[in-house]
Structures are given as C-alpha cells and as structure tokens.
PAZAPA-4460 file (N, C-alpha, C; in steps of 0.05 Angstrom, whole numbers, plus 32768, in hexadecimal, padded with zeros to 4 digits):
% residues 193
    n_x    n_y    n_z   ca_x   ca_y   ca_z    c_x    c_y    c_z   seq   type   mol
   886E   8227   81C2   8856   8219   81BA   8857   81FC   81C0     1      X     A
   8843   81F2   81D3   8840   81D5   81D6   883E   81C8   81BB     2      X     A
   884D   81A4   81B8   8848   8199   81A1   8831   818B   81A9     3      X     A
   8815   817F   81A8   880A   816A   81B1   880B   8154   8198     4      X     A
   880E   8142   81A0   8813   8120   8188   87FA   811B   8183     5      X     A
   87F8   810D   8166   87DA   810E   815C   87D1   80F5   816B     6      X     A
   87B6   8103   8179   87B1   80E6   8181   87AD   80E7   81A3     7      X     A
   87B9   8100   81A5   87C3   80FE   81C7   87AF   8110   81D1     8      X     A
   87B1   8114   81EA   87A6   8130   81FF   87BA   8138   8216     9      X     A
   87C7   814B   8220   87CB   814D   8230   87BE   8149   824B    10      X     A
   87D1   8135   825D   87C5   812C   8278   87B3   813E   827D    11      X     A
   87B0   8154   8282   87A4   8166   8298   8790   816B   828F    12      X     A
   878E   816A   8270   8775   8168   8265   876B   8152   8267    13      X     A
   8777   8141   8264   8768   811B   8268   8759   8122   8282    14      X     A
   8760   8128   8299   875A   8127   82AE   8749   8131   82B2    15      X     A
   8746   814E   82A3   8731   8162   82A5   8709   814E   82A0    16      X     A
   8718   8145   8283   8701   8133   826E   86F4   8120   827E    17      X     A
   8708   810C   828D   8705   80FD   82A3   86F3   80F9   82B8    18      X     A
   86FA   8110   82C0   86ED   811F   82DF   86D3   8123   82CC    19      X     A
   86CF   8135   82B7   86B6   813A   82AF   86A2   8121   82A8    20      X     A
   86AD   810D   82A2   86A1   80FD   8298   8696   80E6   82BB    21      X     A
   86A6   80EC   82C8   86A1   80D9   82E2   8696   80E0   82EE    22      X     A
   8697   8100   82F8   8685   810E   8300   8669   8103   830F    23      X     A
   8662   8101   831B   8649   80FA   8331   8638   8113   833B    24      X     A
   862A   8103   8337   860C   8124   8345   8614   8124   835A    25      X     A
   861B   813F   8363   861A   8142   8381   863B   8144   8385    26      X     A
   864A   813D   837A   8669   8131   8386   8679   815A   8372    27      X     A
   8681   8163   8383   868C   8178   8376   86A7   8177   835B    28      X     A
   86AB   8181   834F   86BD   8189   833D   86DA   8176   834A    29      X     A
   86E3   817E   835B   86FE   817B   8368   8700   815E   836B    30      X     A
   86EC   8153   837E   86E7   8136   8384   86E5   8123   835F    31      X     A
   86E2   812C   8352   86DB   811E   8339   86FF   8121   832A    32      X     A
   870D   812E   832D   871C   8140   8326   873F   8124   8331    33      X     A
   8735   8125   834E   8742   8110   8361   8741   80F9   8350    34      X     A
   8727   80EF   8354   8720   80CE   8350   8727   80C6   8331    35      X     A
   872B   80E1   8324   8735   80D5   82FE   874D   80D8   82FF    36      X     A
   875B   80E2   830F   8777   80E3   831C   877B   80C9   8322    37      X     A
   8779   80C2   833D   877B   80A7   8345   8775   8094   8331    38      X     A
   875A   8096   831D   875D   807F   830B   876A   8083   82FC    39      X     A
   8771   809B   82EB   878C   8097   82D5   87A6   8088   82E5    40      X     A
   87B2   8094   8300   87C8   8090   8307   87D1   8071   830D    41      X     A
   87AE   805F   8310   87B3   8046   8313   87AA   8031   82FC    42      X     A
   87AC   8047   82E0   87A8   8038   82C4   87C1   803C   82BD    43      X     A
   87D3   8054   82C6   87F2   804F   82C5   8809   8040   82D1    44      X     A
   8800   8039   82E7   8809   802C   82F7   8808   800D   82F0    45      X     A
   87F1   8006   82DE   87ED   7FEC   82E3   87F5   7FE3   82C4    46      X     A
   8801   7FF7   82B4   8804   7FFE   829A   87F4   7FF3   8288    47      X     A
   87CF   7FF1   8290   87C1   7FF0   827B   87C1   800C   8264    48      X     A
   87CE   801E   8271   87C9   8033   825B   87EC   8041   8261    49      X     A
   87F7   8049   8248   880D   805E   824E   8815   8072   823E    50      X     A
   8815   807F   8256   8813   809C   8250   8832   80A6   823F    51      X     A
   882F   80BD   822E   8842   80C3   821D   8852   80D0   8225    52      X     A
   8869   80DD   8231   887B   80F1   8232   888A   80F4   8218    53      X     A
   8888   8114   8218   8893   8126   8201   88A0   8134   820A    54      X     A
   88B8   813A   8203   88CA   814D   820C   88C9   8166   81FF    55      X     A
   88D6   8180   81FD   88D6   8197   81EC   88E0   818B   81D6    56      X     A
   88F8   817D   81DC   890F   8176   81BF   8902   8164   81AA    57      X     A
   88DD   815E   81B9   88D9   8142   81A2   88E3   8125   81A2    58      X     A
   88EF   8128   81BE   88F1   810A   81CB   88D5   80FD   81D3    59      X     A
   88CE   80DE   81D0   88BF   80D9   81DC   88C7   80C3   81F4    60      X     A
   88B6   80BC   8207   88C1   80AF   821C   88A5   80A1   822C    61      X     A
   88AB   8094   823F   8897   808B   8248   88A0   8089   826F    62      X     A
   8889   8094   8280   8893   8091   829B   8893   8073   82A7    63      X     A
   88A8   8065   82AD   88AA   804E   82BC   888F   8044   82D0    64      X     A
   8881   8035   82C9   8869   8033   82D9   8866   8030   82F3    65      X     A
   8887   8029   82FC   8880   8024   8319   8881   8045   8329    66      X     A
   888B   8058   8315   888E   8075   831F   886C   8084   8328    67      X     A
   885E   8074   8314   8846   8085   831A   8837   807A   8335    68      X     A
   883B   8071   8345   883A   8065   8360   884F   807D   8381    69      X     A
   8864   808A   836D   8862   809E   8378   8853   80B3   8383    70      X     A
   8856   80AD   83A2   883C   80C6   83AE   8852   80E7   83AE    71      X     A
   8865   80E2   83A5   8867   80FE   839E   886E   810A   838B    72      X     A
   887B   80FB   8371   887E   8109   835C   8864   8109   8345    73      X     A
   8854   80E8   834D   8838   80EE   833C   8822   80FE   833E    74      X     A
   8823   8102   8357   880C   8118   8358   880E   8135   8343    75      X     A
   882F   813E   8347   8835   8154   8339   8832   8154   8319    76      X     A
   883C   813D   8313   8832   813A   82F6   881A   8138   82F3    77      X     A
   8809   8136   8301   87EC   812E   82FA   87E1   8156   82F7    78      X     A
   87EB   8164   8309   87DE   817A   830F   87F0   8193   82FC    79      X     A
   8803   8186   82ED   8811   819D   82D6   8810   8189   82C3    80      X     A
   880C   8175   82C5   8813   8164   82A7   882B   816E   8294    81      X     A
   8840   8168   82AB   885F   8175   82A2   886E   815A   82B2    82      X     A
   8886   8164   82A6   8895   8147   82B3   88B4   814D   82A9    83      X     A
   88CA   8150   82BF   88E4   8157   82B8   88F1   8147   82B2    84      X     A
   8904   8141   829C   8911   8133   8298   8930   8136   829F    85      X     A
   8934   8123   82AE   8953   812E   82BB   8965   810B   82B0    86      X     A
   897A   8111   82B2   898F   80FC   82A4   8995   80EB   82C2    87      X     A
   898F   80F6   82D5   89A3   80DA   82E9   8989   80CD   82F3    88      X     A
   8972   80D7   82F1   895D   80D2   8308   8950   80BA   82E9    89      X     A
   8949   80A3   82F4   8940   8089   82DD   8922   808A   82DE    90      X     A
   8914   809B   82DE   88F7   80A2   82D7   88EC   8092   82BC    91      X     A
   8901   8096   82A2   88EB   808A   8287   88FD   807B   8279    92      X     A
   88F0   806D   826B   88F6   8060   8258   88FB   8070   8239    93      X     A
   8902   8069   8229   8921   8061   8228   8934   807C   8240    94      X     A
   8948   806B   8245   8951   8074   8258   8965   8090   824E    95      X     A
   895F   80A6   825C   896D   80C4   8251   898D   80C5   8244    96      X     A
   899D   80CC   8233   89BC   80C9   823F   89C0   80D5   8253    97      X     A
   89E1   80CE   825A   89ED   80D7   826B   89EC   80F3   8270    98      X     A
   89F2   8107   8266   89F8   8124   8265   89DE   812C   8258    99      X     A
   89C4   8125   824F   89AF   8134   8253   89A4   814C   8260   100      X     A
   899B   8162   8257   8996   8173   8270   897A   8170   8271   101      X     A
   897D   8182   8284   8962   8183   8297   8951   8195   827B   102      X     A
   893B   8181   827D   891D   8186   8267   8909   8182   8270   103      X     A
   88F6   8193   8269   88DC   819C   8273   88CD   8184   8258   104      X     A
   88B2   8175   8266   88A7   816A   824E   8888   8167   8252   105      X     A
   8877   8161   8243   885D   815E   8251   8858   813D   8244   106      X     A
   8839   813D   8259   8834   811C   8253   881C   811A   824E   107      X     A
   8817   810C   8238   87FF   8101   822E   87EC   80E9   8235   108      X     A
   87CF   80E9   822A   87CB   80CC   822C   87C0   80D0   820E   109      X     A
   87B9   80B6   8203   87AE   80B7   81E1   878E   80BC   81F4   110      X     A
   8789   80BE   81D4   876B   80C2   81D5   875F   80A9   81DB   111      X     A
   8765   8095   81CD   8757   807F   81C7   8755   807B   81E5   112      X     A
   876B   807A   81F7   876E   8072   8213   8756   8080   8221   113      X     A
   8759   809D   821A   8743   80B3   8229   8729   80A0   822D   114      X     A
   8720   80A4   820B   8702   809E   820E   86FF   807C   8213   115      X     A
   870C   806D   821A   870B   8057   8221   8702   8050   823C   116      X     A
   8714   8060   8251   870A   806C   8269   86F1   8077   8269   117      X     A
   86E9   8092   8252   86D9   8099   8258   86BA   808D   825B   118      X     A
   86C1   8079   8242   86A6   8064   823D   86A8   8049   825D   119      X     A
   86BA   8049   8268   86B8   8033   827C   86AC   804B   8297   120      X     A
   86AC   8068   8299   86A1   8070   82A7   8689   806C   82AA   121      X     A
   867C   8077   8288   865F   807F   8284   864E   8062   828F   122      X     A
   8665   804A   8289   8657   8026   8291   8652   8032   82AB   123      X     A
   8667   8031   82C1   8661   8039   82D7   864F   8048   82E6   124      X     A
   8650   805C   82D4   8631   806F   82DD   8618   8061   82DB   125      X     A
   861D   8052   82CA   8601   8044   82C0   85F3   803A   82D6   126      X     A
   8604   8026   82E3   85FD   800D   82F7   8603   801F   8314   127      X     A
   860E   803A   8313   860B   8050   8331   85F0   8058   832A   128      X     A
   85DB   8065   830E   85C8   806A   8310   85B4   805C   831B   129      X     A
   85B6   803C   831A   85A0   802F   8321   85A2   8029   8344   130      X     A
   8585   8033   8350   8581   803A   8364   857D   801A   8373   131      X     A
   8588   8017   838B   8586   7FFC   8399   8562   7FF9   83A3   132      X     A
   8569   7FE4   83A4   8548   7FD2   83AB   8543   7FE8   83C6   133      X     A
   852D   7FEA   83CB   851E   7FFB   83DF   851D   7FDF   8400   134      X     A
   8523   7FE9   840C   851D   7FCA   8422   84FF   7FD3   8433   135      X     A
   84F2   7FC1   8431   84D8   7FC5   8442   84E4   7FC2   845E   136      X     A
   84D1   7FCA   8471   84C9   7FCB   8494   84C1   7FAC   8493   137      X     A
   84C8   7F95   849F   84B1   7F81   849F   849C   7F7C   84A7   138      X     A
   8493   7F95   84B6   8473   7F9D   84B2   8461   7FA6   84A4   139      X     A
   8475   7FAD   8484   846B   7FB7   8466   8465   7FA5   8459   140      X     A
   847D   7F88   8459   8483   7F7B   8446   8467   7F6A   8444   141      X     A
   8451   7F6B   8459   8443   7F4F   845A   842B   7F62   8439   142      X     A
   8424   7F84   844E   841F   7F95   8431   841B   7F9B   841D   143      X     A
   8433   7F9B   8420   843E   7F9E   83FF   8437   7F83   83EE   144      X     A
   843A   7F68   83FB   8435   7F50   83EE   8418   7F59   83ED   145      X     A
   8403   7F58   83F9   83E8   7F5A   83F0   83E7   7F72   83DE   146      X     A
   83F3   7F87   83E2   83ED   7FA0   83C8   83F6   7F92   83B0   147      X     A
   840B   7F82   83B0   8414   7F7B   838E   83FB   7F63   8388   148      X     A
   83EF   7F51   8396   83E2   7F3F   8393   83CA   7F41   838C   149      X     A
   83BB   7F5B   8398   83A0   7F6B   8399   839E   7F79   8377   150      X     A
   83B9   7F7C   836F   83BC   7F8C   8355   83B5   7F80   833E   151      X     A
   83C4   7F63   8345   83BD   7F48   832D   8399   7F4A   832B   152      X     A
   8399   7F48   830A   837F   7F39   8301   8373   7F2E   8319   153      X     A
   835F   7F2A   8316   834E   7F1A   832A   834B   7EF8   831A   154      X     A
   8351   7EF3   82FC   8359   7ED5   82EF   837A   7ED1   82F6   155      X     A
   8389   7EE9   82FB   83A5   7ED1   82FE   83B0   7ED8   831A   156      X     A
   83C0   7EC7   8319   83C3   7EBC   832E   83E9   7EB9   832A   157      X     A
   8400   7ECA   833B   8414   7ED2   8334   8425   7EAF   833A   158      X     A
   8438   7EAD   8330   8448   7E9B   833A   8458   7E9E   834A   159      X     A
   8465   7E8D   8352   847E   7E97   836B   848E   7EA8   835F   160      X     A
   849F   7E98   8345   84B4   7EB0   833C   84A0   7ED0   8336   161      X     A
   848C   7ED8   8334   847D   7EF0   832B   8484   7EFB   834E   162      X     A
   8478   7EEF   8359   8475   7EF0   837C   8492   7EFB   8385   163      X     A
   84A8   7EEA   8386   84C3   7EEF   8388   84CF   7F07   837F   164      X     A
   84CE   7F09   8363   84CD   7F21   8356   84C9   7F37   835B   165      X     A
   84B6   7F43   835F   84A5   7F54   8369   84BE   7F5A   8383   166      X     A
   84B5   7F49   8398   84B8   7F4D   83B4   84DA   7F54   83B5   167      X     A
   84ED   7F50   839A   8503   7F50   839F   850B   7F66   839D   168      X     A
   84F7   7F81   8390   84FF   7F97   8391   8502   7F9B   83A6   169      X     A
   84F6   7F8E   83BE   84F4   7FA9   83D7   8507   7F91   83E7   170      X     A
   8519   7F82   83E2   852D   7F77   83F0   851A   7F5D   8404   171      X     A
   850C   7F4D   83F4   84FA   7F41   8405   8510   7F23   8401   172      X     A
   850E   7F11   8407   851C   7EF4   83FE   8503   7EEA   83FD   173      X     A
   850C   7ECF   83ED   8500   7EBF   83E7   84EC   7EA3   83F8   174      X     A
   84FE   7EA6   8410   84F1   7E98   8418   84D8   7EA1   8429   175      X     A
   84D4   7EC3   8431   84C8   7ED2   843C   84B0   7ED3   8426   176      X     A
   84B5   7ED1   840C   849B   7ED6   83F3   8489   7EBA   83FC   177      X     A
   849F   7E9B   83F9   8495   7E8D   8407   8476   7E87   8414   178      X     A
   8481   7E98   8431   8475   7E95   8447   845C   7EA9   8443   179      X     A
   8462   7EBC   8432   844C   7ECA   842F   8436   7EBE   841E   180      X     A
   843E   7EBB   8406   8427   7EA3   83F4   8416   7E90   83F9   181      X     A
   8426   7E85   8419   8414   7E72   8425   83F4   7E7A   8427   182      X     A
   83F0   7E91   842C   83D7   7EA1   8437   83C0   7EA7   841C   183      X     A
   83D4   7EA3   8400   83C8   7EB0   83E9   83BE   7E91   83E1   184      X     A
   83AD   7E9C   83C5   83A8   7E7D   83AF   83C2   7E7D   839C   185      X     A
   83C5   7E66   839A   83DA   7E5C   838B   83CA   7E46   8371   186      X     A
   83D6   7E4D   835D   83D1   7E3C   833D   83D1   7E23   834C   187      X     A
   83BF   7E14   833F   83CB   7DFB   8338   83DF   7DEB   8333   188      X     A
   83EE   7DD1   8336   8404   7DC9   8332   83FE   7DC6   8318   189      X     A
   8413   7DCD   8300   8410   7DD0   82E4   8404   7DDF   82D5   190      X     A
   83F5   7DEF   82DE   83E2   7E03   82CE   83F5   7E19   82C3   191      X     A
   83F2   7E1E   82B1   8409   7E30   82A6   8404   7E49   82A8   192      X     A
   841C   7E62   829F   8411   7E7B   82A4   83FE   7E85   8296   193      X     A
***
C-alpha cells in the first residue's frame, strides 16, 4: 500500500490535474499532458517548488535540482512518478549511506504547490481567451471611420481619444485616426465632453 504525506499528491497525478487545468480548446489530451510536464520539470529545476521523495522505509528526500534537467532520467520519473534510490549514484539530498540498497520510492508535489500552478494557469487562459484586435484592409479603415461616426448622436461630436479608441480595435494607429478626422467636424477648442 502506497503511503501519500498529508498535504501531497503524487506526481503523476499532479500532472494529470495540470494538463487538465491547461488544457486548450482544440489542443488534445497528450499535448496538455507534455506542456504540464515541461512546466512542472522547470518549477523543479529552477527550485521554485520541490518536490518530495518518499521511500518504502519512510525516508524522506529531495531530488538535486540540477538532476531534473536530465533528458533521461526526468522524463521517467515524470511518466511513473517512481524514483530509485541507489547508494553510489548522488541523485538526493540528504545524501543515502554507504551500503544502502537499492529502493523503490515515489515523488510528490504538496498541494499548496499544485493549485498554485493551477491558479497561474486559469490567469493565463484568461489573457489566451481574449481575442486580438481584428486589422482592417486600408480600403475599410476610411469605412469603418464614417460607420462609427454616422452612429454618434447627431449633437456630439467624438473626440480624438473616442476616435482613436474605437479605431484601435481594428489595429488602426493614431496618426491614421488623425488624418481621417481631418474630413469630419471637430468640437471646439475647450468645449467639453
């Protein structure tokens, strides 16, 4: 029977939660699966987060951070969330004795770590949901300026920043709103909104 530490998850489950939570429309299972991989392996690496090793015997330990930069023994831990403990090979901290044998152990991350990640995903999704400015044809943009202008009241009369605004959804600059305004009525100097 696995021990799990209060508090913890086993990697492979972290990873699982991970992937679920990063997950992208359209991006399959596997691909999400990878990329919470790669980011756990470089929150270990950079030892903002560290992960727990447990041995059967109830040792605890911790993997050397520069190990998780291994392209061949990290991957394996990532995909059994197991990890052997051998006495000559200097993998963890505190360091094994001498005559240790060979032990099978699994590795954790805390929770607190999990959903900490998990909440810096959901930020991320946030600012992937919002869709980029649309760019006009510059044979739209002159258009589109008279359709937003034709919309206004027939008493007001937009300002530049209203003008700018507008036009910045569709990737227009500023000095192009400008050149277009020239053609329109413009307020008075001082007249307020």
């Amino acid at each position: 029977m696995l021990f799990i530490p209060p508090g913890c998850v086993l990697l492979t489950e972290a990873v699982d939660r991970l992937a679920e939570a990063r997950r992208l429309a359209g991006k399959t299972n596997d691909d999400g699966k990878h990329a919470a991989q790669a980011e756990l392996r470089g929150e270990f690496y950079s030892d903002t987060i560290s992960p727990l090793v447990v041995s059967r015997s109830g040792g605890e330990y911790k993997i050397k951070r520069h190990n998780w930069g291994n392209d061949e023994l990290a991957p394996t831990w990532f995909e059994y969330g197991e990890f052997w403990l051998i006495a000559h090979e200097y993998l963890v901290d505190p360091p094994l004795p001498m005559f240790h044998e060979k032990e099978l152990a699994h590795i954790f991350v805390t929770d607190h770590d999990l959903r900490r990640l998990m909440a810096k995903q959901e930020v991320k999704q946030e600012y992937s949901d919002q869709s980029p400015p649309v760019r006009l044809a510059k044979a739209k943009i002159e258009s589109e300026f008279r359709r937003w202008r034709e919309q206004q009241p027939s008493d007001y009369i937009p300002t530049e920043v209203d003008d700018t605004e507008h036009m910045k959804k569709f990737s227009v600059s500023r000095d192009t709103v400008r050149e277009l305004r020239k053609g329109y009525p413009r307020r008075p100097r001082g007249q307020k909104k």
